[in-house]
MIGU-471594 format. One line per 8 residues: number of its first residue (from 1); for each residue x negated, y negated, z of N, C-alpha, C, CB. Coordinates in Angstrom, 3 decimals, m for minus. Atoms other than C-alpha are relative to their C-alpha. Glycine has a CB too. Layout:
% MIGU-471594
NUM	X:Y:Z:X:Y:Z:X:Y:Z:X:Y:Z; ... $
END
This chain:
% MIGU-471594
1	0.342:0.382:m1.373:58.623:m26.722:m3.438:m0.863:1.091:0.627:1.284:m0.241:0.849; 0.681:m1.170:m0.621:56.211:m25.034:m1.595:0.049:0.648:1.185:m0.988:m0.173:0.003; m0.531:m0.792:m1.060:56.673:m22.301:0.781:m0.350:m0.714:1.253:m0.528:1.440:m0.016; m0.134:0.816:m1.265:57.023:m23.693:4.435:m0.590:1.085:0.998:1.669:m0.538:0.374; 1.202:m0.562:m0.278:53.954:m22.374:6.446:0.829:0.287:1.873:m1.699:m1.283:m0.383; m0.634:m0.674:m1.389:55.040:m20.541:10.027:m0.717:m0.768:1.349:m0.401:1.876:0.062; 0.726:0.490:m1.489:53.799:m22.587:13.196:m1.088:m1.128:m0.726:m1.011:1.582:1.071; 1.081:0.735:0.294:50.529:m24.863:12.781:m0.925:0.448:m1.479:m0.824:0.112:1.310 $
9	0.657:m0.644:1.908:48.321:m24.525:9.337:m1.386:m0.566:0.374:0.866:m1.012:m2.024; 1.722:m0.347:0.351:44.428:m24.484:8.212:m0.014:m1.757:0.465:m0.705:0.679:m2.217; 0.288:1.665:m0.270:44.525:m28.731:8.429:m0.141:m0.085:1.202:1.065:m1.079:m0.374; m0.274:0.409:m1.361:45.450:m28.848:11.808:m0.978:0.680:0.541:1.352:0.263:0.606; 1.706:m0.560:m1.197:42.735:m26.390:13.206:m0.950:m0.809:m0.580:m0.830:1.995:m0.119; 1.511:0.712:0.496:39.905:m28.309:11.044:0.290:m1.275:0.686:m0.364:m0.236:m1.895; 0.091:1.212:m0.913:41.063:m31.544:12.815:m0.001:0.114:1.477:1.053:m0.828:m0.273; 0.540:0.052:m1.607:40.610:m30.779:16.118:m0.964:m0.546:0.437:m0.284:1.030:0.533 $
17	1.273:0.673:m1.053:38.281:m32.335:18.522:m0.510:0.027:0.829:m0.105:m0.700:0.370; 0.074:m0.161:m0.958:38.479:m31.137:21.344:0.152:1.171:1.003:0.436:m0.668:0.065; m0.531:m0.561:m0.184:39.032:m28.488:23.791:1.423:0.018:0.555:m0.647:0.328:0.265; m1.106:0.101:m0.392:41.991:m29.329:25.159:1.166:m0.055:m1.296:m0.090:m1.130:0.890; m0.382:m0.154:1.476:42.948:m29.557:21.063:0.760:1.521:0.130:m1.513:m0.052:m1.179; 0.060:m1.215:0.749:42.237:m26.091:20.535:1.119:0.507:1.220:m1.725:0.862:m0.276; m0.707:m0.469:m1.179:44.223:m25.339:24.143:1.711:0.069:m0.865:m0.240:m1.304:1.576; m1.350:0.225:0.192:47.634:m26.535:22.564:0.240:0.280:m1.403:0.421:m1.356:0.398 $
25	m0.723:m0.896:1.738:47.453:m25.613:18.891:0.479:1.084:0.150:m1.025:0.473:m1.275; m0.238:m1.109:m0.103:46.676:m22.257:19.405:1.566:0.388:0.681:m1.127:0.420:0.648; m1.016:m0.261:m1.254:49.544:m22.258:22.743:1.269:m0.009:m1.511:0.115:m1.668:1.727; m0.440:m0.233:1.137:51.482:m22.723:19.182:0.456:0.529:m0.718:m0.249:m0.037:m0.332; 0.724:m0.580:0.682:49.840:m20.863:16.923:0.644:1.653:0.284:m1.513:m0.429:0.374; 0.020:m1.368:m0.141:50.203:m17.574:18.674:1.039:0.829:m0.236:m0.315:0.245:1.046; m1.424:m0.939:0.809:53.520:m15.775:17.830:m0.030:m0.118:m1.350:1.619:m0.538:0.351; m0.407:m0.540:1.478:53.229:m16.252:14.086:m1.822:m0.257:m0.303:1.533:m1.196:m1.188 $
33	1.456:m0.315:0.492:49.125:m16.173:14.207:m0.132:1.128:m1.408:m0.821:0.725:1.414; 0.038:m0.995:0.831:49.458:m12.805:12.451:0.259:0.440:m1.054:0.235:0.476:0.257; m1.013:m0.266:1.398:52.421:m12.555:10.120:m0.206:m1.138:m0.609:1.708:0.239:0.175; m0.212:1.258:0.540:52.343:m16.566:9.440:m1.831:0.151:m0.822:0.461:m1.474:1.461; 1.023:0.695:0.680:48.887:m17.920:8.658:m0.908:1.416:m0.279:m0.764:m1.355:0.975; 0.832:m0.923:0.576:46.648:m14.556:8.238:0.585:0.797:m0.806:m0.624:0.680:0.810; m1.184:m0.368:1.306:49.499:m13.099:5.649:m0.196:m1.213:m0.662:1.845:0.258:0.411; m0.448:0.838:1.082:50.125:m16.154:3.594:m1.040:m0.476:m0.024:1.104:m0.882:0.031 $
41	1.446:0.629:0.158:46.214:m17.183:3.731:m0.936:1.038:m0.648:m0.648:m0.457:1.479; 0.846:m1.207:0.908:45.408:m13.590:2.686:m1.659:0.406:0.924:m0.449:m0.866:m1.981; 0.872:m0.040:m1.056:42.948:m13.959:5.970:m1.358:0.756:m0.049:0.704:0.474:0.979; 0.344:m1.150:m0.340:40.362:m11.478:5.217:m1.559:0.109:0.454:0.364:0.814:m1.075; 1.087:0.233:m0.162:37.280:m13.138:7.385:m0.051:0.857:0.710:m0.413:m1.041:0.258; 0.305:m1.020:m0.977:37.773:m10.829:10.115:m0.511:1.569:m0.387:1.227:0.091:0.739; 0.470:m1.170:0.785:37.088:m7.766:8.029:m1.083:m0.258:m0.556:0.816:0.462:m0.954; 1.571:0.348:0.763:34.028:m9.305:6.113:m0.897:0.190:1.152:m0.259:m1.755:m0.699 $
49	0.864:0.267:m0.722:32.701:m10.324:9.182:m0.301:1.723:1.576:0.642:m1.750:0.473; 0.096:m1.186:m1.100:33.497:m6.448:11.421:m0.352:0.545:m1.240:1.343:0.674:1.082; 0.515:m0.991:0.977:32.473:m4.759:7.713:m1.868:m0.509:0.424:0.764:m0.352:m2.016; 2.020:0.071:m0.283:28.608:m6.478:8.393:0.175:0.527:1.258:m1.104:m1.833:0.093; 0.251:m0.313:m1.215:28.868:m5.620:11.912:m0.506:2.001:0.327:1.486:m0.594:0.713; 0.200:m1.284:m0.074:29.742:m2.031:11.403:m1.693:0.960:m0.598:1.292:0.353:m0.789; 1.055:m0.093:m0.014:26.841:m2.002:9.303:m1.351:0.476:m0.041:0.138:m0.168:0.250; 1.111:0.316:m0.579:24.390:m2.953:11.571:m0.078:0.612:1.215:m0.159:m1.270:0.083 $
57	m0.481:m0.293:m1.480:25.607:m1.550:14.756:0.466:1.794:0.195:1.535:m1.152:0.313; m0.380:m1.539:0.261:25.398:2.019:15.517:0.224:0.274:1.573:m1.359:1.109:m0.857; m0.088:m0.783:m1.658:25.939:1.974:19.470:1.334:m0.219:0.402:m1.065:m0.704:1.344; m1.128:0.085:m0.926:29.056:2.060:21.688:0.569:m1.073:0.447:m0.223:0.519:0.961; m0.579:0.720:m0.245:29.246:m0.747:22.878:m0.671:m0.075:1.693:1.391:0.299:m0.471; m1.125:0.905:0.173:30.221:m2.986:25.217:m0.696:m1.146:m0.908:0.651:m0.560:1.512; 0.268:1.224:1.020:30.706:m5.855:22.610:0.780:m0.704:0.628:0.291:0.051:m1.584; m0.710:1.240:m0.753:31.845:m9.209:23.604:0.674:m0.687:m1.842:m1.594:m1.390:1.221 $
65	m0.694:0.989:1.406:34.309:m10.789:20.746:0.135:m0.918:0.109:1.137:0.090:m0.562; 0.190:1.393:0.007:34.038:m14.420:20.710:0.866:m0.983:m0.279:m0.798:m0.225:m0.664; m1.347:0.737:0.408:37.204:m16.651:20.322:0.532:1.241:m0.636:m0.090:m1.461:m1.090; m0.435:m0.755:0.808:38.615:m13.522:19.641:2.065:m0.246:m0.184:m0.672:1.488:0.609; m1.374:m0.257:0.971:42.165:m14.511:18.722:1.301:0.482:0.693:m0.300:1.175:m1.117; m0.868:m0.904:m0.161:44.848:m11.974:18.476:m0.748:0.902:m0.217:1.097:m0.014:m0.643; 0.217:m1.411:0.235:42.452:m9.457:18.095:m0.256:0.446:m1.344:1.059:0.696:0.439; 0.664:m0.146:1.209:41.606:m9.559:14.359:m1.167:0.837:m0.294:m0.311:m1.078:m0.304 $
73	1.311:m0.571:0.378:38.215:m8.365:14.327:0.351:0.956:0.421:m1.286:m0.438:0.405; 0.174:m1.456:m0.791:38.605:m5.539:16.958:1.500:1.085:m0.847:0.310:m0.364:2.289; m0.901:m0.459:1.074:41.568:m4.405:14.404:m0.495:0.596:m1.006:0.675:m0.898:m0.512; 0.504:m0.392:1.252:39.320:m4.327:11.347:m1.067:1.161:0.692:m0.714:m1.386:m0.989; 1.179:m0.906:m0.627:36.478:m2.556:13.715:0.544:1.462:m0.037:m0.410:m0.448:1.668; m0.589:m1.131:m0.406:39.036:0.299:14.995:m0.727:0.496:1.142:0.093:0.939:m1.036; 0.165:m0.473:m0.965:38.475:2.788:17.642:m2.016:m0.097:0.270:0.867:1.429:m0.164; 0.958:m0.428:m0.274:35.377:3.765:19.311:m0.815:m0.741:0.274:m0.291:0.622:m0.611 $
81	0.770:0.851:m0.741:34.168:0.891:20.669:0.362:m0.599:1.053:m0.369:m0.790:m0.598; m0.715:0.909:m1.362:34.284:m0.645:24.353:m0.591:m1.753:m0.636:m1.003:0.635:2.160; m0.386:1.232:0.528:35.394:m4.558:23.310:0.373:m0.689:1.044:0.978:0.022:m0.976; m0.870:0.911:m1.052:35.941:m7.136:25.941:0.126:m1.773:m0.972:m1.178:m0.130:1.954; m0.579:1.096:0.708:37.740:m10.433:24.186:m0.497:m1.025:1.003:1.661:0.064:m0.281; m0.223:1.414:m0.909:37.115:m14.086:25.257:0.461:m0.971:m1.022:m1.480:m0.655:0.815; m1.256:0.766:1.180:39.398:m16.600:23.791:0.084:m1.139:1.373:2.064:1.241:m0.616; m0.768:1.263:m0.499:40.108:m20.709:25.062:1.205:0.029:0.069:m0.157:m1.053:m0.654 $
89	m1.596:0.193:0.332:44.109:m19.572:24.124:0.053:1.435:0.765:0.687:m0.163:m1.942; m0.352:m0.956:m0.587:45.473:m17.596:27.067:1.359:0.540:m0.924:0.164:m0.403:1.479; m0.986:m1.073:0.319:48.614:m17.184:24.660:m0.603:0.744:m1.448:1.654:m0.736:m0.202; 0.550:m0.876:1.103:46.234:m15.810:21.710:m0.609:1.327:0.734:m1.210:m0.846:m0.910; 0.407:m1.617:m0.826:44.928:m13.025:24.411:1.086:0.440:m0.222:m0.398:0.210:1.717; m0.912:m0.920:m0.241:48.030:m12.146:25.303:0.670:0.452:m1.203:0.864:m0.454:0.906; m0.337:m0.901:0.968:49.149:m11.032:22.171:m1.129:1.169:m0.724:0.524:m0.899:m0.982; 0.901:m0.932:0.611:45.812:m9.179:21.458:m0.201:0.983:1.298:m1.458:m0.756:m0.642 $
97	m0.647:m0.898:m0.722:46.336:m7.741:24.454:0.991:1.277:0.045:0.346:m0.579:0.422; m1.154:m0.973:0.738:49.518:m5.891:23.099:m0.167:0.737:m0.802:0.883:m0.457:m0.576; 0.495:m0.960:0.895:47.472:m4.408:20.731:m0.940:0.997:0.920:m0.807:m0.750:m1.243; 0.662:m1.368:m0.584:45.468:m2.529:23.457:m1.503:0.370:m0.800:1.200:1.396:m0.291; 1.025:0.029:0.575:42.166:m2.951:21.541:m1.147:m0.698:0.925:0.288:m0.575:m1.224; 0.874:0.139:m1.347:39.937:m4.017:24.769:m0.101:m0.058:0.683:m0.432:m0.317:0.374; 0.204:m0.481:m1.455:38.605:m3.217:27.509:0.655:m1.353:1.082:m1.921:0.322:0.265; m0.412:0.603:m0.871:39.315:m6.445:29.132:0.179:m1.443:m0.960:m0.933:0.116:1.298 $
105	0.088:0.972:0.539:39.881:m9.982:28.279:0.235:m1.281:0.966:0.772:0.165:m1.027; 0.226:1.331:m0.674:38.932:m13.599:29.468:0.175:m0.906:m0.916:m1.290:m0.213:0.622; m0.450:1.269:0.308:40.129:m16.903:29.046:m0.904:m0.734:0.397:1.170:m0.381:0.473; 0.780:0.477:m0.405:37.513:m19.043:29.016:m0.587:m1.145:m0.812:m0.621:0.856:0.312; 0.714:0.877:0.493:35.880:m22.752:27.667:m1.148:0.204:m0.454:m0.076:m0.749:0.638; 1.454:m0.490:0.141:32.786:m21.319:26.243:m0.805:m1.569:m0.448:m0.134:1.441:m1.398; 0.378:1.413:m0.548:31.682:m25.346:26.365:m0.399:m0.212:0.938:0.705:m0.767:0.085; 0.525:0.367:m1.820:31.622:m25.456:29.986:m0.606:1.107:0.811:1.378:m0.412:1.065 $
113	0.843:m1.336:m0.442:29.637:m22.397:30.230:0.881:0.943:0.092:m0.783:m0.023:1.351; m0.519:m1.220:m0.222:30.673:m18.744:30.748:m0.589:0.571:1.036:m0.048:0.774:m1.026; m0.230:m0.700:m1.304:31.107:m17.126:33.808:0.041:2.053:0.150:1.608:m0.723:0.402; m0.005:m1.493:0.297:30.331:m13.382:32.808:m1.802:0.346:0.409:0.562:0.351:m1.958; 1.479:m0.197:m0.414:27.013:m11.649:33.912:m0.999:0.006:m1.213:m0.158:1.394:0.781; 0.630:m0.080:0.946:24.152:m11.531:32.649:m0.542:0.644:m0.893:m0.378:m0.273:0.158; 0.015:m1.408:0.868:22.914:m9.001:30.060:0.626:1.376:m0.185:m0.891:0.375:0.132; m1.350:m1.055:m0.483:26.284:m7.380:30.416:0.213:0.274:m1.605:1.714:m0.871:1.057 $
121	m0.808:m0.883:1.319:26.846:m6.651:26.292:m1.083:m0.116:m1.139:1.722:m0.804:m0.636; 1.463:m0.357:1.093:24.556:m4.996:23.647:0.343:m0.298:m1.064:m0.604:1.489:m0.230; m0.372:0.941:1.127:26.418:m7.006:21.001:1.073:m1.178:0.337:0.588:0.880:m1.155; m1.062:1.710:m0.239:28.307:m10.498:20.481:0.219:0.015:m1.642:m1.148:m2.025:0.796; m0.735:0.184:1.200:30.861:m10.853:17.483:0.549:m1.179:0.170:0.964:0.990:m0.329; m0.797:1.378:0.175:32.664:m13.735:16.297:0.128:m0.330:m1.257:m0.593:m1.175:0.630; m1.134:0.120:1.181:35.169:m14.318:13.363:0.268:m1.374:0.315:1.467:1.068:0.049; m0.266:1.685:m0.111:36.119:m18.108:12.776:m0.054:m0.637:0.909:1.030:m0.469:m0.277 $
129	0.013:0.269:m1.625:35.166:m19.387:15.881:m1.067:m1.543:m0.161:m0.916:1.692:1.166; 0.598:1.166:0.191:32.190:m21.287:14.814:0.113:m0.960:m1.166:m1.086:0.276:0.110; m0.347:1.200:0.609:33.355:m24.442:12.745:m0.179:m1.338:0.704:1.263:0.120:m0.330; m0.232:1.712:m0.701:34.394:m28.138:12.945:1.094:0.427:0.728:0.441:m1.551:m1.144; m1.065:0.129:m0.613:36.677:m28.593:15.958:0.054:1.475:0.736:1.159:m0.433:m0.970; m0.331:m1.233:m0.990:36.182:m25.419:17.535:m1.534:0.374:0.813:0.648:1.541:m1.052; 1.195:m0.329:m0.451:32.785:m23.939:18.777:m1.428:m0.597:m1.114:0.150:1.660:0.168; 1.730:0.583:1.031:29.006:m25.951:17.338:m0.689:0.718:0.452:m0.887:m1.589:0.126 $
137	1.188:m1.386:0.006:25.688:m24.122:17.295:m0.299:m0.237:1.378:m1.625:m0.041:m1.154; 0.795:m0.187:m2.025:25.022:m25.183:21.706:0.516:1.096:0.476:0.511:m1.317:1.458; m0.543:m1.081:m0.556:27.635:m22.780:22.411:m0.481:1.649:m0.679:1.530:m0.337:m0.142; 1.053:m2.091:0.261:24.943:m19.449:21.008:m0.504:0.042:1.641:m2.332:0.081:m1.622; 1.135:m0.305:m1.321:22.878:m20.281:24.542:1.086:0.694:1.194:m0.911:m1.830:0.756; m0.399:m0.654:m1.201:25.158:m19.464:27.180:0.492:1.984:m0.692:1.613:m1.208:0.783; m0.351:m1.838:0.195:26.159:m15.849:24.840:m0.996:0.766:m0.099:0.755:0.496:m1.281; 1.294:m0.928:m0.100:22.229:m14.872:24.718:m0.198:m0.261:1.250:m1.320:m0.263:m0.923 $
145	0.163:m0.128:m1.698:22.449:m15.475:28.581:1.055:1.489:0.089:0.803:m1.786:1.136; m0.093:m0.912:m0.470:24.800:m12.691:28.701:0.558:1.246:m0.808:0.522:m0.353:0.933; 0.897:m1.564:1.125:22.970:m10.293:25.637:m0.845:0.438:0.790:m1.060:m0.315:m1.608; 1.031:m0.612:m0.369:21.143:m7.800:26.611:m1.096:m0.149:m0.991:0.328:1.260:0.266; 1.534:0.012:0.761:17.311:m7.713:25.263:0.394:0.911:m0.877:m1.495:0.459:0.853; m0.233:m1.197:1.153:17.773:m6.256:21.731:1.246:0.143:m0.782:m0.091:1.334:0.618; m1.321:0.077:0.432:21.349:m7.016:21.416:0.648:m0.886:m1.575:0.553:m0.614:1.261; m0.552:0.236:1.500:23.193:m7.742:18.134:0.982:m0.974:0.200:0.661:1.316:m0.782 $
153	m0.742:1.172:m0.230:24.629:m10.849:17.375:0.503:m0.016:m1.542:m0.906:m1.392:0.628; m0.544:0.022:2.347:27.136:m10.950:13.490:0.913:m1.275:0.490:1.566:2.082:m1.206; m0.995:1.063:m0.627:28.653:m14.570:14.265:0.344:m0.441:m1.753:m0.868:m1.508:1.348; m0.468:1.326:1.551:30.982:m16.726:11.154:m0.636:m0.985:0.326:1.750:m0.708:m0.297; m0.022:1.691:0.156:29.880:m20.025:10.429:0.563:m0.559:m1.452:m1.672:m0.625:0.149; m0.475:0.707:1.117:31.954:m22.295:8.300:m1.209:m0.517:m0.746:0.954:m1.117:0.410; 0.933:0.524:0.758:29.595:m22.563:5.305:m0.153:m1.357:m0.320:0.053:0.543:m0.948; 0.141:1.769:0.320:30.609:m26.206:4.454:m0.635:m0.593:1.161:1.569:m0.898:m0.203 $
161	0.598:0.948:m1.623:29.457:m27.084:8.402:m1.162:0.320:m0.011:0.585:0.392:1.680; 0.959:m0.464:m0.233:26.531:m24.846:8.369:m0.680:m1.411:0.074:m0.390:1.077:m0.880; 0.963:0.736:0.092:23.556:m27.610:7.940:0.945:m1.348:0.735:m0.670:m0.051:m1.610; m0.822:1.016:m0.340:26.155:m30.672:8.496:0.402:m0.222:1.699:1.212:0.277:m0.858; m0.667:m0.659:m1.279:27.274:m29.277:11.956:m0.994:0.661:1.029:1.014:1.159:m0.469; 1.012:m0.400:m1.117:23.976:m28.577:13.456:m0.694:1.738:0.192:0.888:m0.373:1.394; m0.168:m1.672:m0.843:24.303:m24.537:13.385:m1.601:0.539:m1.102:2.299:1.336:m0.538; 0.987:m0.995:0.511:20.800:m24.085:11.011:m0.998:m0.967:0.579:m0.070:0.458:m1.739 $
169	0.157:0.516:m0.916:18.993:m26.725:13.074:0.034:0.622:1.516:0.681:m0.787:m0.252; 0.097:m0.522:m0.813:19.683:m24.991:15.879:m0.844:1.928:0.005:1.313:m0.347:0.312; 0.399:m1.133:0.107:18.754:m21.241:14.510:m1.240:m0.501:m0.622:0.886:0.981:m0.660; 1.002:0.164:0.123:15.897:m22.597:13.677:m1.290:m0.554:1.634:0.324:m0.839:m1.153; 0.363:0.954:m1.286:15.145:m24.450:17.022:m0.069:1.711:1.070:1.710:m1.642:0.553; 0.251:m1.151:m0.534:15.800:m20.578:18.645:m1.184:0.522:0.085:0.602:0.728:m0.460; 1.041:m0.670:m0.087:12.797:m19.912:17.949:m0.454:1.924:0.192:m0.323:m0.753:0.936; m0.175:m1.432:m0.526:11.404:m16.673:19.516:0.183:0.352:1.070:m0.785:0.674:m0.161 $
177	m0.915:m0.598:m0.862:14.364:m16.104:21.361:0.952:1.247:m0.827:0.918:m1.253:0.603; m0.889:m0.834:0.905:15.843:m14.213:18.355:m1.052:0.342:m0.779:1.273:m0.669:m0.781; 0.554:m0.239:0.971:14.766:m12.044:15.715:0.521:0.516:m1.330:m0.703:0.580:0.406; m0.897:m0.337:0.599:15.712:m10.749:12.643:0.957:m0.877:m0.560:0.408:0.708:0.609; m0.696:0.859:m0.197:17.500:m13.736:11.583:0.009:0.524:m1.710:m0.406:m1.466:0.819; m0.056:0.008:1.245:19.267:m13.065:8.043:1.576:m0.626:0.294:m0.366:1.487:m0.854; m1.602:0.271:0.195:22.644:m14.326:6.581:0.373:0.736:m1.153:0.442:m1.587:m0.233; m0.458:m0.603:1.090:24.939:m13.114:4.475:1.593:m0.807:m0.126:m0.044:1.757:0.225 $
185	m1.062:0.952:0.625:27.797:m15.053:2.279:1.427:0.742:m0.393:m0.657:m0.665:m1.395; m0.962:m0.485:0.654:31.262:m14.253:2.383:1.227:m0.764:m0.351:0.273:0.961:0.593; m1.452:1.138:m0.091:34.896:m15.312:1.391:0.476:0.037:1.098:1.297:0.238:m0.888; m0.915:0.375:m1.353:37.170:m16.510:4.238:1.363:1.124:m0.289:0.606:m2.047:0.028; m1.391:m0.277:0.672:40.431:m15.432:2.000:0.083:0.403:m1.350:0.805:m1.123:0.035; m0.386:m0.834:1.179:41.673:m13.301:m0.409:0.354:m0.247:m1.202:0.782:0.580:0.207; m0.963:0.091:1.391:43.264:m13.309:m3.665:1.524:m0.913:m0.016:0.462:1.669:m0.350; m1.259:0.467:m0.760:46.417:m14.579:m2.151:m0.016:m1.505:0.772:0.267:1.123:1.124 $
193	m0.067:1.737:m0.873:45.094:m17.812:m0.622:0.309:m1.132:m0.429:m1.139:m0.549:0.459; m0.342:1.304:0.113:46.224:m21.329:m0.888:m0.846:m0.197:m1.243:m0.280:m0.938:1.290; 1.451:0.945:0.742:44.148:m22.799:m4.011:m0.961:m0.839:0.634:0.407:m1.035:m0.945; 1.159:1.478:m0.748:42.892:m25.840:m1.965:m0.581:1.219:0.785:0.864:m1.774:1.324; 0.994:m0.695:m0.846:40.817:m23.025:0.262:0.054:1.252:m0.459:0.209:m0.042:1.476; 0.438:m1.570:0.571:40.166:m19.870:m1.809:m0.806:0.147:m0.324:0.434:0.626:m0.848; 1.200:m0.004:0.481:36.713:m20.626:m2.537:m0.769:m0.106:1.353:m0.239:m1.102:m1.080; 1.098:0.438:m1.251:35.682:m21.710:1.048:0.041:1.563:0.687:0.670:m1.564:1.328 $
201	1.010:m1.335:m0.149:32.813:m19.236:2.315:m0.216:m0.194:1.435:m1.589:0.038:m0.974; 0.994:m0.249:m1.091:31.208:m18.189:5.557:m0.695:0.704:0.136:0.239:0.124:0.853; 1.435:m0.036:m0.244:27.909:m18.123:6.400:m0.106:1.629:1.329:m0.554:m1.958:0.780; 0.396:m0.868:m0.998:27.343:m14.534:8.725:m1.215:m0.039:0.493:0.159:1.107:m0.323; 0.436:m0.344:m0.527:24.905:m14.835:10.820:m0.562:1.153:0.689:0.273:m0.430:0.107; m0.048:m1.137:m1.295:23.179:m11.581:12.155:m1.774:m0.187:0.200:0.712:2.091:m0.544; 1.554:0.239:m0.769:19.990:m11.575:14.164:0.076:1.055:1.504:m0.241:m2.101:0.570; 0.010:m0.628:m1.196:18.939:m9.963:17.716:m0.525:m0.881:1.358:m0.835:1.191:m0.253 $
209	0.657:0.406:m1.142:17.831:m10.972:20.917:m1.085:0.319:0.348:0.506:0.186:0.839; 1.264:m0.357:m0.104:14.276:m10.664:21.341:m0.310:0.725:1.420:m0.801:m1.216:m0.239; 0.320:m1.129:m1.212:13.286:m7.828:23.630:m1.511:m0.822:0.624:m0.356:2.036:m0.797; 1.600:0.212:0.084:9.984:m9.412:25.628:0.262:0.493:1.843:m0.847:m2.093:m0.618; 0.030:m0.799:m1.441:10.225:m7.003:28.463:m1.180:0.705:0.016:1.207:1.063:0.273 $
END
C-alpha cells in the first residue's frame, strides 16, 4: 500500500482553475507544505531555480518572490538579501513568515493586478508558480510594472505547459520590453520522487527588463 501523502498532493494543485481554487487548497496545504509534500516529493525546484538566480544576480536586493509559498526559495537563497514575498495563501505567508526570511510580505491575486509601486525591485523570482491552475504567461505584465529598468527576472515554468499554456507566445510577444531572454532546463524533484513525476522538468526563464532611459 502506498504511503498516505500529508494534506493535499501534486493532482490536486494541477487541477485547479481558479483563484479562489488556489485560495482553499493551499488554506490546506500549509502546515504540512514542508515536511509533507516537499519531503516525500524530494521538492528540489526551489533550489534549481535560487541556484540560477544566485548565478546571475550579484546585487542586494530588494527582490520580489512570486507565489512565494512557505518561503522555499528565500531558504535555498540564504542571507544577504532584502526579499519581500507575495503569495494568494495568507496561510502559506504565515508560515514563511516564521522563518523570518523577508522583509515584508503580501497577500495578493496577482490576476487582478498588484498593488505595489512601481519600479520598487531590481529582481523578480518565482519557483512553481507559473503552471496550469496557478499563474499563465499575462500575469509577467503587471511584475515588469513594478521592475526596475535592468532588473532580473529567473521565473519556473512547467515545461509540459510551456508552449501549450501560452508562456513562449507571450515571451515572444514581449518584445523589446525584455532582454536577454535565455532558458535553462531543470528537474522539479529529486531522486526520491513519486515515479509518475520524476522526470517532469521546468523551463527557467531568465531575462531583464529593458533599460530605455
Amino acid at each position: 500500500m502506498a504511503e498516505k501523502k500529508d494534506g493535499p498532493d501534486l493532482d490536486a494543485a494541477y487541477a485547479l482553475e481558479t483563484p479562489e481554487d488556489n485560495v482553499r487548497l493551499y488554506a490546506d496545504w500549509a502546515d504540512t507544505y514542508d515536511s509533507g509534500f516537499a519531503v516525500q516529493m524530494d521538492y528540489i525546484l526551489p533550489q534549481q531555480v535560487a541556484g540560477v538566480f544566485a548565478r546571475c544576480y550579484a546585487g542586494k536586493g530588494p527582490v520580489l518572490d512570486v507565489g512565494a509559498g512557505t518561503g522555499l526559495v528565500a531558504e535555498a537563497l540564504g542571507s544577504g538579501l532584502v526579499i519581500d514575498a507575495l503569495d494568494i495563501s495568507a496561510e502559506m505567508l504565515a508560515m514563511a513568515r516564521e522563518k523570518r526570511l523577508y522583509r515584508d510580505c503580501f497577500e495578493g491575486d496577482l490576476t487582478a493586478g498588484l498593488e505595489l509601486p512601481a519600479g520598487a525591485y531590481d529582481a523578480v523570482i518565482s519557483s512553481g508558480t507559473f503552471t496550469h491552475g496557478h499563474l499563465g504567461p499575462d500575469a509577467i505584465d503587471p511584475l515588469l510594472a513594478v521592475a526596475a529598468p535592468g532588473a532580473l527576472f529567473v521565473l519556473s515554468v512547467n515545461d509540459a505547459h510551456y508552449e501549450g499554456q501560452g508562456f513562449a507566445a507571450k515571451m515572444a510577444a514581449l518584445g523589446g520590453r525584455i532582454t536577454g531572454l535565455r532558458h535553462e532546463i531543470v528537474d522539479i524533484y529529486g531522486a526520491g520522487a513519486d515515479p509518475a513525476h520524476a522526470q517532469d522538468k521546468a523551463r527557467v526563464l531568465v531575462f531583464r527588463v529593458r533599460d530605455i532611459s
